[in-house]
C-alpha positions as CSV (number, residue, x, y, z in Angstrom):
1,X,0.0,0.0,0.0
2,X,1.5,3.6,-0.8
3,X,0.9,6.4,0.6
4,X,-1.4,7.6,-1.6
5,X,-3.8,4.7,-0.5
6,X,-3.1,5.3,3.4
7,X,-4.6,8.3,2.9
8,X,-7.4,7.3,0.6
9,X,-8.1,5.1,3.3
10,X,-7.7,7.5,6.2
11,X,-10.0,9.8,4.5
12,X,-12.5,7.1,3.7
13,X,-12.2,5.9,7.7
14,X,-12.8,9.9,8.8
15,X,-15.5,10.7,6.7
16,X,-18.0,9.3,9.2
17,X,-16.4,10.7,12.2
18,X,-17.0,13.1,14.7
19,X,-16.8,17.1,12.5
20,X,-16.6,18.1,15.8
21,X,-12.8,16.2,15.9
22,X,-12.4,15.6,12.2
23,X,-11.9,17.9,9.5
24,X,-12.7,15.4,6.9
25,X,-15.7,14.6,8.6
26,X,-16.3,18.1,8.9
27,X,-15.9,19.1,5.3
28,X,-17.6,15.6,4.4
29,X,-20.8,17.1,6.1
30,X,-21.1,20.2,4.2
31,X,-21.7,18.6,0.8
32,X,-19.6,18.0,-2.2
33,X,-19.7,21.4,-3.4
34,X,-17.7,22.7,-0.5
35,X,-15.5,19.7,-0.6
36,X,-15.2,21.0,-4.5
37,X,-14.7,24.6,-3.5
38,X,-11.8,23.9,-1.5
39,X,-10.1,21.6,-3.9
40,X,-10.3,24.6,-6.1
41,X,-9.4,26.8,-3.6
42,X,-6.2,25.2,-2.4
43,X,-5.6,24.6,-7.0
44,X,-5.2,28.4,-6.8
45,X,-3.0,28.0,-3.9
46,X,-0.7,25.4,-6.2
47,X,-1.1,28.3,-8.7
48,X,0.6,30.6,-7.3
49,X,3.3,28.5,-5.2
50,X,4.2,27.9,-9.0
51,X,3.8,30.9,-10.2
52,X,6.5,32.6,-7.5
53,X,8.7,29.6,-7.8
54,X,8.5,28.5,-4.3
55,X,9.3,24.9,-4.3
56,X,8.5,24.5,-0.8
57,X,5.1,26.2,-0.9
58,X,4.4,24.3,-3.8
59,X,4.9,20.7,-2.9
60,X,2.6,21.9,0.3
61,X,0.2,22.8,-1.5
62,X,-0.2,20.3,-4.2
63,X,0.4,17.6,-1.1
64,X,-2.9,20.1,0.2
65,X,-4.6,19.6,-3.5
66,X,-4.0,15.8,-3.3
67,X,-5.8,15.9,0.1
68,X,-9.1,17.5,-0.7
69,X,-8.7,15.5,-4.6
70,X,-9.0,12.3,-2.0
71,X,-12.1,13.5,-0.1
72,X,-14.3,15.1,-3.3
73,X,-13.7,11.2,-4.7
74,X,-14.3,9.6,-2.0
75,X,-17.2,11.8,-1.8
76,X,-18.4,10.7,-5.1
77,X,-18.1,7.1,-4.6
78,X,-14.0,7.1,-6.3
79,X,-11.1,6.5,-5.5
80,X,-7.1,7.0,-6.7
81,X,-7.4,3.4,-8.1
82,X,-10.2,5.1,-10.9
83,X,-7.2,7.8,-11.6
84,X,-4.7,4.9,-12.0
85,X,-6.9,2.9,-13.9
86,X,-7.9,6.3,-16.3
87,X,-4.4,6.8,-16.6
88,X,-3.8,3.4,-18.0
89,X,-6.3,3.8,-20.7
90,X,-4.6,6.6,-21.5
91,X,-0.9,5.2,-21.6
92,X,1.2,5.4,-25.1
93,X,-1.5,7.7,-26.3
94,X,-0.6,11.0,-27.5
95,X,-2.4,13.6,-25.6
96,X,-4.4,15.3,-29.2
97,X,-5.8,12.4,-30.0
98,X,-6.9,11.7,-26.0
99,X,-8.4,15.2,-26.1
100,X,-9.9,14.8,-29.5
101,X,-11.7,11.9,-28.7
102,X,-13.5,13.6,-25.7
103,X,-17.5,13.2,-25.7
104,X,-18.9,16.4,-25.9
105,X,-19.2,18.3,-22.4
106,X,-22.3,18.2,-20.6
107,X,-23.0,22.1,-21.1
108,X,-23.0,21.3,-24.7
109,X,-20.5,23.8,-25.5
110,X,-17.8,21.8,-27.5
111,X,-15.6,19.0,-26.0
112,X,-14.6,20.5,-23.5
113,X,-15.3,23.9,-21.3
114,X,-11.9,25.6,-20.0
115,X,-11.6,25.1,-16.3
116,X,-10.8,29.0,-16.3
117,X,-13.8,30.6,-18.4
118,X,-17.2,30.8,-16.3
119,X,-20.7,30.1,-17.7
120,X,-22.1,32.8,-19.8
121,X,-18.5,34.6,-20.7
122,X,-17.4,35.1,-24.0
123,X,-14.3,32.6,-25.1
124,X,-12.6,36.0,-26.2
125,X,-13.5,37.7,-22.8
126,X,-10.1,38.0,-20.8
127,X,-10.2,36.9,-17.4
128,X,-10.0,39.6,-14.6
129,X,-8.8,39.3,-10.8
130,X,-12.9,39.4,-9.9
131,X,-13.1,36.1,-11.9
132,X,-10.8,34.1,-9.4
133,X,-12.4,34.5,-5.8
134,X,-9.4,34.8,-3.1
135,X,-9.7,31.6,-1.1
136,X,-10.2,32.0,2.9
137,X,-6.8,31.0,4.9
138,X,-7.9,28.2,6.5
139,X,-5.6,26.7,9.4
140,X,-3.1,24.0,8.8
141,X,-3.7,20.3,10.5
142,X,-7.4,20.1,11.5
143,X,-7.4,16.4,12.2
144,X,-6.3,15.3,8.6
């Protein structure tokens, strides 16, 4: 077992805990899309560790985006095995042809909608600092 499955499992084992002692559980009880908002939250956070070349921040924070990636899929019934198994079918070929042989998204808007435009804006629009809330600090080590 690696470590990425200890903590698949640890996160599986808090979920039904105590929120009052976990944060898993915690997050757990407030619904996927705040488990989903703070994965997104702490892919800022990766963001800019990159962005200001802090290799120290960065491997923090991506260890922090690997975290909350574990709860939103155990939340959703997932787990790293689906990744590993995705990432298989995916092996020897080239990334084009993987992206080109997308279904349509769900919105209906092409293959694929950009992970950086919001609903309703323009593909020519240019993003603007109001786009990208500024995630809440949230303390390090709640019961992870």
């Amino acid at each position: 077992m690696d470590q990425f499955d200890r903590l698949f499992a640890a996160v599986v084992e808090r979920r039904s805990g105590d929120p009052a002692s976990s944060y898993v559980a915690k997050l757990t009880a407030k619904g996927r899309a705040k488990i989903a908002q703070k994965l997104g939250e702490e892919a800022v956070e990766t963001v800019i560790a990159a962005m200001q070349d802090d290799r120290a921040a960065l491997v923090g924070e991506a260890t922090d985006l690997i975290f909350h990636l574990a709860v939103l899929l155990a939340d959703a019934g997932l787990s790293f095995d689906d990744l590993r198994s995705e990432l298989v079918r995916r092996e020897g070929v080239s990334g084009l042809a993987e992206k080109a042989g997308r279904l349509p998204s769900p919105s209906g808007e092409g293959r694929e909608t950009s992970p950086l435009r919001r609903p309703g804006v323009a593909a020519t629009s240019r993003a603007t600092p109001d786009d990208f809330p500024v995630p809440d600090p949230s303390p390090r080590g709640e019961g992870r």
